[in-house]
Backbone bond lengths (Angstrom), bond angles and torsions (degrees), N, CA, C in turn:
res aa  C-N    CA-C-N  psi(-1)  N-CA   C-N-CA  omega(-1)  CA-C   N-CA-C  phi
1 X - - - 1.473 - - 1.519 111.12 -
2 X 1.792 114.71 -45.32 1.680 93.22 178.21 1.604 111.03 -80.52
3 X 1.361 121.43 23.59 1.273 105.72 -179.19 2.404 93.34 -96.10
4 X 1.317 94.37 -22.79 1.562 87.17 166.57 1.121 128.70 -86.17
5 X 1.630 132.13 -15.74 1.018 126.11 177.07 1.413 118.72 -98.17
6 X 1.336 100.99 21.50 1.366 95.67 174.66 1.905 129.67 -139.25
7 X 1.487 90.87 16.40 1.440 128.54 -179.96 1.879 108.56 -125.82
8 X 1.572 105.45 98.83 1.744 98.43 -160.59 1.916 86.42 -98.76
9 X 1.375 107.92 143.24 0.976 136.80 169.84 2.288 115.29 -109.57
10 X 1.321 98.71 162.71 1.278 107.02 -163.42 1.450 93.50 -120.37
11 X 1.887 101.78 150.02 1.532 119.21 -163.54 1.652 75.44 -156.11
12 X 2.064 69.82 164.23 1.929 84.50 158.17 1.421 81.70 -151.78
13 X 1.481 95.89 141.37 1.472 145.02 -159.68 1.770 117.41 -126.02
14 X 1.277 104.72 113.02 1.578 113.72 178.62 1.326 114.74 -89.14
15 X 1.590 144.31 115.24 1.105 146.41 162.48 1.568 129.82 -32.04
16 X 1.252 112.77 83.75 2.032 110.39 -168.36 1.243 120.54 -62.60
17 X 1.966 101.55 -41.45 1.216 107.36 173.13 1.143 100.36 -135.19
18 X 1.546 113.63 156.59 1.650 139.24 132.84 1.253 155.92 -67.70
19 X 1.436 140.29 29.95 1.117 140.05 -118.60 1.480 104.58 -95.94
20 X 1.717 127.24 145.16 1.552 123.60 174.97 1.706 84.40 -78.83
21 X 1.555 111.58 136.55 1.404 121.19 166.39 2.230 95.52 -94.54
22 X 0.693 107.26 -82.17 1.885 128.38 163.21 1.714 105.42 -110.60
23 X 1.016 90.95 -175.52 1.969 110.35 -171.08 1.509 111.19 -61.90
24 X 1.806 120.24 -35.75 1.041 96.75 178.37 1.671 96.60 -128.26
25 X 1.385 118.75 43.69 1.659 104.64 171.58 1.540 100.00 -146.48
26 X 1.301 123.55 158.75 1.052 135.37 -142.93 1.852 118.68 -152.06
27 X 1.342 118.43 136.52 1.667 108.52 -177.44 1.081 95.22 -107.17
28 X 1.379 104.39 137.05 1.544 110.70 -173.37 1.969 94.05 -120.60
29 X 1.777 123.02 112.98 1.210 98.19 150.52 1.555 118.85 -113.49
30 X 1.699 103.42 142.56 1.401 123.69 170.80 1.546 130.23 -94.52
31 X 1.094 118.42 106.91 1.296 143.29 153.76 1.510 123.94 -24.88
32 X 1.077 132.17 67.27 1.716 103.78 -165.81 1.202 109.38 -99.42
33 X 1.579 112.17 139.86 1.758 124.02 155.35 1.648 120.64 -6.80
34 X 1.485 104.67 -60.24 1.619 112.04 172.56 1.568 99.35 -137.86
35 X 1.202 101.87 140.19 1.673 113.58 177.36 0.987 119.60 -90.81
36 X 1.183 119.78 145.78 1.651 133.66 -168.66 0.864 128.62 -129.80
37 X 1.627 140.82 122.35 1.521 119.51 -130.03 1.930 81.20 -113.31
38 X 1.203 108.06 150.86 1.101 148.35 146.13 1.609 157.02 -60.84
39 X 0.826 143.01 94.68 2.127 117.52 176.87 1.836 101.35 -97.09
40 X 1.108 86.65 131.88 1.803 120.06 173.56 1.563 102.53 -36.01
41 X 1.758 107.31 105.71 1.368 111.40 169.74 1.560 92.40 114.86
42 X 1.464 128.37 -5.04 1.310 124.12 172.15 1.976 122.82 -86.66
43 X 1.459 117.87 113.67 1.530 82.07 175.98 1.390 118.00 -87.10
44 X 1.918 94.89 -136.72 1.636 102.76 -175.93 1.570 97.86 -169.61
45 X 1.602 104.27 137.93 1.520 110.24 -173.16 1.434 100.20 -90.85
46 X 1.350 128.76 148.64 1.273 159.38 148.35 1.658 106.51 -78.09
47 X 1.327 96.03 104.06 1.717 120.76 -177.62 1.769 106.91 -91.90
48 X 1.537 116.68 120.81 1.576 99.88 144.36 1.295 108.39 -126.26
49 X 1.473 92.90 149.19 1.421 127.15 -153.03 1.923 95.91 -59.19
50 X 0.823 128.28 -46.58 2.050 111.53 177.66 1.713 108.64 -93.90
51 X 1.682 108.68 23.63 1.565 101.56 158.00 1.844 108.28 -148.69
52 X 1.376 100.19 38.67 1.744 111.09 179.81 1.414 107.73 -23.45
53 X 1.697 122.60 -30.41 1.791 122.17 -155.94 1.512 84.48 -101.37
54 X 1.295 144.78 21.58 1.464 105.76 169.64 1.698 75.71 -141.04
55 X 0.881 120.09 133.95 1.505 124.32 -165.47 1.579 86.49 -123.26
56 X 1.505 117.39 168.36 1.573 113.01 157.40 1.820 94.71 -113.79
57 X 1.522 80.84 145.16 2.099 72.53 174.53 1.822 84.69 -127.84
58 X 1.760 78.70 139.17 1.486 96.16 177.29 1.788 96.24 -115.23
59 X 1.670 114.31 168.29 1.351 112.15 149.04 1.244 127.72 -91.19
60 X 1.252 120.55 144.98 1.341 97.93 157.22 1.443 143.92 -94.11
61 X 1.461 107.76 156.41 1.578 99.51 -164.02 1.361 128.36 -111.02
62 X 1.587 112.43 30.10 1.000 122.13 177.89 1.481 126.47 -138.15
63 X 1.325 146.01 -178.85 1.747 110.14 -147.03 1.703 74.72 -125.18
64 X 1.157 104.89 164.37 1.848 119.62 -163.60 1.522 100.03 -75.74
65 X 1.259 102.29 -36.34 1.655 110.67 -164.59 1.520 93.22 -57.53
66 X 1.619 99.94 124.09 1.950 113.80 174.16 1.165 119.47 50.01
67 X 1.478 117.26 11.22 1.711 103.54 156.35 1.883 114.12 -82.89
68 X 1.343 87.96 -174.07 1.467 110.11 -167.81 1.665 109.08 -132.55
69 X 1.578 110.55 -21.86 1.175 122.16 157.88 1.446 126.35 -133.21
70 X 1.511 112.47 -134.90 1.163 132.23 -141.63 1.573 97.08 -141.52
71 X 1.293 128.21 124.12 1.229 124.76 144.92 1.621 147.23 -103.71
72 X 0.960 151.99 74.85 1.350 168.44 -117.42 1.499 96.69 -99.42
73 X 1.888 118.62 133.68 1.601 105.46 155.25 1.647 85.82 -130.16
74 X 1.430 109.00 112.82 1.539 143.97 161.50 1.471 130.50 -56.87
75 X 1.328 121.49 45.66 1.728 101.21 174.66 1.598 111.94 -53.06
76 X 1.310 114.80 132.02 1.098 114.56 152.29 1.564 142.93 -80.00
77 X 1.365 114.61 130.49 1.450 124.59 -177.76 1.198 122.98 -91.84
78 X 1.628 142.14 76.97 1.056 129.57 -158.90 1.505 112.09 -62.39
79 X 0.956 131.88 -12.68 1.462 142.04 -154.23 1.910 112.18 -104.89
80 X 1.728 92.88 -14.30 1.462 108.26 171.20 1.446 103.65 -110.12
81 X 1.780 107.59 129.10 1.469 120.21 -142.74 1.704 70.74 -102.95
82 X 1.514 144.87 -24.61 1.554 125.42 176.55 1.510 109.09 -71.09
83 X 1.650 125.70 -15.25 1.000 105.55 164.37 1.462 145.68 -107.69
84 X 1.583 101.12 5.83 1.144 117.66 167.31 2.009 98.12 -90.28
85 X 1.028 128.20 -11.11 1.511 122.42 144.34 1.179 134.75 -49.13
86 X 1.721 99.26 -44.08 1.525 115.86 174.27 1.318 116.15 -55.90
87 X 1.598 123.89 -54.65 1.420 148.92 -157.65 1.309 95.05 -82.16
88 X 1.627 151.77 -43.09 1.108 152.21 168.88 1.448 101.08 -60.99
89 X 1.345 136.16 -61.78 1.614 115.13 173.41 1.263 126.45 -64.66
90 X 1.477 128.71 7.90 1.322 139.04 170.67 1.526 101.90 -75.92
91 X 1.842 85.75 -60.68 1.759 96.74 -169.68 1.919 106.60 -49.70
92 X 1.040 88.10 -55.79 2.382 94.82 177.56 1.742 101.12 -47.71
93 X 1.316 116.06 -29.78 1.684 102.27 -157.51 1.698 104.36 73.28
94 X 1.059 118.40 31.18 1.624 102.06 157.63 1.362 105.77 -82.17
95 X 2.199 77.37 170.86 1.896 85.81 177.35 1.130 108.38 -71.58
96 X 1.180 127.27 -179.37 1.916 133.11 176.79 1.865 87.63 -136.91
97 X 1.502 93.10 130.17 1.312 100.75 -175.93 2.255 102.21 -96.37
98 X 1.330 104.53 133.43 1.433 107.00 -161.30 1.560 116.64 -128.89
99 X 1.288 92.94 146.27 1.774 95.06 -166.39 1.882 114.17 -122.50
100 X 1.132 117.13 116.62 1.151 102.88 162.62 1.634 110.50 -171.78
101 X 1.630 107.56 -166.89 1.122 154.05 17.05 1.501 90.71 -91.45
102 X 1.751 90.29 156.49 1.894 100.72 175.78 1.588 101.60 -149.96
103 X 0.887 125.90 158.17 1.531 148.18 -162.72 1.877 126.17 55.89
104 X 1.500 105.32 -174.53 1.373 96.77 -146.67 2.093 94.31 -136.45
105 X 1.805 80.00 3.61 2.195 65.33 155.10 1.528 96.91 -127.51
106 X 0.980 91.70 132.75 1.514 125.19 -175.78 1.465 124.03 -168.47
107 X 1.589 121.97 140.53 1.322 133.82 -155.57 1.716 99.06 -42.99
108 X 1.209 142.23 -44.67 1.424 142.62 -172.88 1.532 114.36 -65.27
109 X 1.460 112.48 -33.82 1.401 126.89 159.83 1.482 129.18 -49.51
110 X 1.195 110.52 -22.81 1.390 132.35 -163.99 1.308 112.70 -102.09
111 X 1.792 107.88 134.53 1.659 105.24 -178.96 1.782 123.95 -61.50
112 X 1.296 112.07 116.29 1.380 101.44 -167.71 1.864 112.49 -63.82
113 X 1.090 133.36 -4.25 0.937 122.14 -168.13 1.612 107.18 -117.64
114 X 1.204 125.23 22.68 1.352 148.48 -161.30 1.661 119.20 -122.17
115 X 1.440 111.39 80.89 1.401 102.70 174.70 1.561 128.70 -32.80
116 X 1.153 129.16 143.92 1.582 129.27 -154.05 1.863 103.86 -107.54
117 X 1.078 132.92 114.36 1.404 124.98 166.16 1.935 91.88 -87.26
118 X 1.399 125.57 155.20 1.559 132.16 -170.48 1.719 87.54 -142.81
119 X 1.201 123.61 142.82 1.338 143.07 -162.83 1.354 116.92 -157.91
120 X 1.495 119.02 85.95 1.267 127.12 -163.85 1.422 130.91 -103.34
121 X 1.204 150.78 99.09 1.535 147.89 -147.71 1.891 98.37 -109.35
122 X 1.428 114.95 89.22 1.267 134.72 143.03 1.914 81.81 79.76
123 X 1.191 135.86 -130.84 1.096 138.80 -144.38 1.619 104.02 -77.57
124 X 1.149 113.11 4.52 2.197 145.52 -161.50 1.789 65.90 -76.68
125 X 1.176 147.21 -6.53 1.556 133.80 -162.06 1.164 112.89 -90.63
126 X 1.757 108.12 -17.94 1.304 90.08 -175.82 1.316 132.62 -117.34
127 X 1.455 110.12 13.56 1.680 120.45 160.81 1.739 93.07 -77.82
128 X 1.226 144.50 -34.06 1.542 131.59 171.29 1.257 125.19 -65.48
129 X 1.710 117.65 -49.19 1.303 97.68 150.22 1.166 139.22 -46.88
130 X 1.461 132.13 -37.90 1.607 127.80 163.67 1.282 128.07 -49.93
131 X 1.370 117.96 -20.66 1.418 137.58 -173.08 1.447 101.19 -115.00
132 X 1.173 143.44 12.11 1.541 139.48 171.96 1.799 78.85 -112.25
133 X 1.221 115.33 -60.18 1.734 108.41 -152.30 1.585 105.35 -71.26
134 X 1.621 120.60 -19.57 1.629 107.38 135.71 1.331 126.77 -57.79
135 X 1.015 122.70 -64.54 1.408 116.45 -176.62 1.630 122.83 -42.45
136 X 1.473 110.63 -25.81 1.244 123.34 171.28 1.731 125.27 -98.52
137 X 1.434 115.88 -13.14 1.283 138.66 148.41 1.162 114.70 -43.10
138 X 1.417 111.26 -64.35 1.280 132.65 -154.51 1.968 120.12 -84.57
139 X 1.215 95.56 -29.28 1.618 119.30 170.79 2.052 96.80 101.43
140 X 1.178 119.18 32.74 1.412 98.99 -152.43 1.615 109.91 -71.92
141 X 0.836 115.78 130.22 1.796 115.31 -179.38 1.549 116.88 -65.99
142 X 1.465 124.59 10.79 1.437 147.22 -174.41 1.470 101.87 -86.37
143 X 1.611 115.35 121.03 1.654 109.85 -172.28 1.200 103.47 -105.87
144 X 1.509 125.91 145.54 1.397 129.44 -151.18 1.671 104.57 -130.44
145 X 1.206 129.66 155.59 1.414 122.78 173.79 1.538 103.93 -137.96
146 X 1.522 129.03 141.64 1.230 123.45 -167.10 1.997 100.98 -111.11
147 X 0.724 127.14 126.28 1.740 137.08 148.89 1.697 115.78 -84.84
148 X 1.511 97.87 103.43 1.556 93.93 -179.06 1.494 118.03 -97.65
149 X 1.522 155.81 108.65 1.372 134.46 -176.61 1.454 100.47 -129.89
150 X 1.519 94.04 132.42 1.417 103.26 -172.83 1.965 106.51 -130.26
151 X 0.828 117.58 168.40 1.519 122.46 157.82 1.253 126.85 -55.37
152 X 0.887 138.74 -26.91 1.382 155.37 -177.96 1.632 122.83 -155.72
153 X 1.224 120.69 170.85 1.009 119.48 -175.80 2.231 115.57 -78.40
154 X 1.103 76.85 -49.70 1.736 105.47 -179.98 1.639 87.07 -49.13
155 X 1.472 135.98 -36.76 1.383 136.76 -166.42 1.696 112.18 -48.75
156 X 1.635 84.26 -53.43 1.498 105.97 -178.83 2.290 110.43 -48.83
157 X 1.056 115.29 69.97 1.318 127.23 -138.84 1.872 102.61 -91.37
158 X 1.471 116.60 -15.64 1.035 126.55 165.29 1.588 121.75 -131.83
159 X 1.517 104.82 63.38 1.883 115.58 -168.58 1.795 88.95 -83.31
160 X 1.126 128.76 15.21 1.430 105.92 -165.07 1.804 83.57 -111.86
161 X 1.114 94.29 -56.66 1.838 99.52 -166.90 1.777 92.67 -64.00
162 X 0.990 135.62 -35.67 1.668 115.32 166.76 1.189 120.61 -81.44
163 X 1.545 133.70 -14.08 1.559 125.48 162.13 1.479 103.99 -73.58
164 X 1.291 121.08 -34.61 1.985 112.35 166.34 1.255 116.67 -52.00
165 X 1.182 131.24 -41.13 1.140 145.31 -177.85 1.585 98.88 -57.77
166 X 0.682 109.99 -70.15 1.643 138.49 -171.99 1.574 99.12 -44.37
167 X 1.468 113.74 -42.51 1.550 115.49 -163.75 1.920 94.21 -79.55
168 X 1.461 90.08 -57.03 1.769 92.18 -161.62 1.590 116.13 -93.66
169 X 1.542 107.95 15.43 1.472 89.89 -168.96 1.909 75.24 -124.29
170 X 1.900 107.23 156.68 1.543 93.19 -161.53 1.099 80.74 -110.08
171 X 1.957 142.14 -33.99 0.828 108.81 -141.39 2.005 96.18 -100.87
172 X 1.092 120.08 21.07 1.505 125.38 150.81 1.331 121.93 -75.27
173 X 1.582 100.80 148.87 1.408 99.50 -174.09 1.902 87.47 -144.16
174 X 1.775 102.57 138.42 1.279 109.85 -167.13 1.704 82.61 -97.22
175 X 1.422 120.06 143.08 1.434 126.02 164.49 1.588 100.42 -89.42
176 X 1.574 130.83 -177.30 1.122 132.15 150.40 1.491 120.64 -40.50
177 X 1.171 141.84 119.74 1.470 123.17 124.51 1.228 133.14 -17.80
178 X 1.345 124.41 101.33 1.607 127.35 169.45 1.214 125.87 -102.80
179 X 1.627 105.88 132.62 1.609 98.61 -175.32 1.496 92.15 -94.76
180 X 1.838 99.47 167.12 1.248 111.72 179.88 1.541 121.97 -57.04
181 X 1.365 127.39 -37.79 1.386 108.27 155.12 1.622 155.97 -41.43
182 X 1.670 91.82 -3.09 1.554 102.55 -175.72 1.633 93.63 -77.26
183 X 1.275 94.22 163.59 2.132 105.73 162.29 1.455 88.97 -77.16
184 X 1.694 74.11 137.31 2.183 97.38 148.48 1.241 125.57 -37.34
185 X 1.830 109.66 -37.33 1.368 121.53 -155.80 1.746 94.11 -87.02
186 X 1.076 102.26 -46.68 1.776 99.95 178.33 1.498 110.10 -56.32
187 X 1.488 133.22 -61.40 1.656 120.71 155.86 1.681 103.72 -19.70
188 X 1.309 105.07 -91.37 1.323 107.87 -151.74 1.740 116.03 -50.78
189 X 1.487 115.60 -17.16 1.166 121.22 -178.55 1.634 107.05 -88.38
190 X 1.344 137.23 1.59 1.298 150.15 -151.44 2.045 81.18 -129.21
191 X 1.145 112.37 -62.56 1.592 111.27 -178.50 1.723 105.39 -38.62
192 X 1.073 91.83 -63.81 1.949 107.14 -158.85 1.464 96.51 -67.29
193 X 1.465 134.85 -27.60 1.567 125.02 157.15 0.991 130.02 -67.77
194 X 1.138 118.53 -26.08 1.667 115.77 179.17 1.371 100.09 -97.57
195 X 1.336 129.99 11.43 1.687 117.99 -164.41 1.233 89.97 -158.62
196 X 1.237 150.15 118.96 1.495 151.41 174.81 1.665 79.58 -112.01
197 X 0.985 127.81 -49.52 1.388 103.46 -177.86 1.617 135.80 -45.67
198 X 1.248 116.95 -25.80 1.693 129.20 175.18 1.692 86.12 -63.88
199 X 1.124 151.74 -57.28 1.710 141.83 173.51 1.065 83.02 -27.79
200 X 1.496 122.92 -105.56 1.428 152.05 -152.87 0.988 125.19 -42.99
201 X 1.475 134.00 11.02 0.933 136.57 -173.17 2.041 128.95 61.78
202 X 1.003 102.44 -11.64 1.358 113.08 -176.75 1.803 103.80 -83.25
203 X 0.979 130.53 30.80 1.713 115.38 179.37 1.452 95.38 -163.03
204 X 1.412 132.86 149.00 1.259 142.03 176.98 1.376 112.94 -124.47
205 X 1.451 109.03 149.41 1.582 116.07 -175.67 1.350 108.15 -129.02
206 X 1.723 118.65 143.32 0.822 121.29 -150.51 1.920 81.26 -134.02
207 X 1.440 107.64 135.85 1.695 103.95 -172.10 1.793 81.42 -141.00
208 X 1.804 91.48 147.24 1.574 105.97 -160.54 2.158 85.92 -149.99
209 X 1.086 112.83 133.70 1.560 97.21 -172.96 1.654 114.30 161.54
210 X 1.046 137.28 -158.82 1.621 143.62 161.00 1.577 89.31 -69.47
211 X 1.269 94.36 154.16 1.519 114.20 169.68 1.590 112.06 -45.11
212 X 1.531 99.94 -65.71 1.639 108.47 -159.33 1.325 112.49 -73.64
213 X 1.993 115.54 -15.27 1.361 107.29 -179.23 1.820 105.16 -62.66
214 X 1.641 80.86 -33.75 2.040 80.42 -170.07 1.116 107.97 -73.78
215 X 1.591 147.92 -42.74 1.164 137.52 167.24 1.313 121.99 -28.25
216 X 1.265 103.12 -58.29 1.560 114.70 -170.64 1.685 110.34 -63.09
217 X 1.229 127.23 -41.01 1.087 135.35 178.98 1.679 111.83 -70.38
218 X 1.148 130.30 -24.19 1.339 152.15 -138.78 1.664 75.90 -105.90
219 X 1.285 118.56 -66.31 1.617 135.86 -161.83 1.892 99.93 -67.58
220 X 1.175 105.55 -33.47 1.439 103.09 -171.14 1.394 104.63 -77.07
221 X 1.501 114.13 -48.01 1.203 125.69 -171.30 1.412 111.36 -57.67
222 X 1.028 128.91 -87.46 1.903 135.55 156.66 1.338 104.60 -18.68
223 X 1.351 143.82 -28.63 1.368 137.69 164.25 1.124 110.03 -65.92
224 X 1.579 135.11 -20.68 1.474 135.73 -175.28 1.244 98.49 -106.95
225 X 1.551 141.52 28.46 0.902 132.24 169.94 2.047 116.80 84.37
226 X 1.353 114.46 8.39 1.401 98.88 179.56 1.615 110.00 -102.46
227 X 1.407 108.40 147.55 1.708 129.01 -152.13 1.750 91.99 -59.58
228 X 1.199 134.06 141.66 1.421 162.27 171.47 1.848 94.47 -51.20
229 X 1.180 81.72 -51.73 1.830 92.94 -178.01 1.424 117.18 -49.84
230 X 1.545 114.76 -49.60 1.295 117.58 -153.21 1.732 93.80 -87.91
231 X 1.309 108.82 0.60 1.667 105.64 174.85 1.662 112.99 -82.74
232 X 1.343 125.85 129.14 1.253 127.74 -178.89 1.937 104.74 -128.87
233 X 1.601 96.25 132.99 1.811 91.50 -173.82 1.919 85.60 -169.96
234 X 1.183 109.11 139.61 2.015 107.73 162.65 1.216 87.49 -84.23
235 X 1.206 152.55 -45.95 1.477 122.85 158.44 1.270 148.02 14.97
236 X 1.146 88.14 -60.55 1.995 104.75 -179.47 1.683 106.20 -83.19
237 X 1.596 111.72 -4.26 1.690 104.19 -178.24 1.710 98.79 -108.31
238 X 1.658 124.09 13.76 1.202 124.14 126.65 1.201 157.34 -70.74
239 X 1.345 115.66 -31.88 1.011 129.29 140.11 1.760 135.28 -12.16
């Protein structure tokens, strides 16, 4: 398996569905020509063919185990002219030419014996969902806690499929929902109470989101003393 997820190959992929997630984000699933296997928390760039260097990279949001595709959660940027490109070859039904697997946090990356804190910034949801619906695929006895912060409330775009979670799975634990107006310091002071382990080295966090939410959190966190190691984000291979 890491000899596939770490060698990305090229497809073209037809859009099956469209789904409104909120007003401006969207589930996109893709179909591809030949399938390409994946690990949970990995995405994949969307190539067109006369702009190969500006790729869009999405995550994906669904876990490899027994799919057939691809699941996409899409905010739209009106102000980004590749993604109003994107949304015009949706609208035609063209193919979308597709690239992957790409990045290096993902469920296989991760210490197996290490309860998981997941920390998600608005569409940051859907490399965690891929990596919760392994973890729950899979039977893993690893207990997980989710941090959701979004812009709005309406953001929070799948509260139903994580309050299920929440009801029937025991060893999950739902944190608050935070909207973007809270302080950093209130998150991070809500983390380190319910988890003395993120100090201690015994618990790992996995951050999925805008760049700077994860930076900033990344910077706060390691300022309170938690190990560099136990931080997981493709984030940090922007930098």
């Amino acid at each position: 398996m890491i000899s596939k997820i770490n060698h990305p190959q090229s497809t073209t992929a037809l859009v099956e569905q469209a789904v409104p997630l909120t007003d401006d984000t969207v589930k996109l699933i893709l179909i591809p020509k030949q399938y390409i296997d994946y690990a949970a928390g990995q995405y994949l760039k969307l190539i067109f063919r006369d702009k190969p260097e500006e790729p869009l990279l999405f995550s994906i949001a669904n876990a490899a185990l027994g799919a057939a595709g691809y699941e996409l959660h899409i905010r739209h940027e009106s102000d980004n002219r590749m993604h109003t490109r994107l949304f015009q070859a949706i609208k035609n039904r063209s193919k979308l030419t597709v690239r992957l697997p790409f990045g290096e946090c993902h469920v296989e990356h991760l210490a197996p014996d290490k309860p998981i804190i997941f920390i998600a910034g608005g569409t940051g949801f859907a490399p965690i969902k891929s990596m919760i619906e392994h973890l729950l695929l899979t039977l893993d006895s690893r207990s997980f806690s989710l941090y959701w912060n979004a812009r709005t409330a309406r953001d929070f775009y799948m509260q139903a499929k994580v309050k299920s979670w929440k009801k029937h799975v025991r060893r999950f634990v739902l944190c608050d929902f935070l909207s973007e107006s809270e302080a950093k310091s209130s998150l991070i002071a809500r983390i380190i109470t319910n988890d003395p382990g993120v100090i201690h080295g015994t618990t790992q966090i996995v951050l999925a989101g805008p760049f700077d939410m994860i930076y900033r959190m990344r910077d706060a966190l390691v300022k309170l003393g938690v190990v560099k190691n136990n931080l997981f984000a493709d984030a940090f291979s922007f930098e």
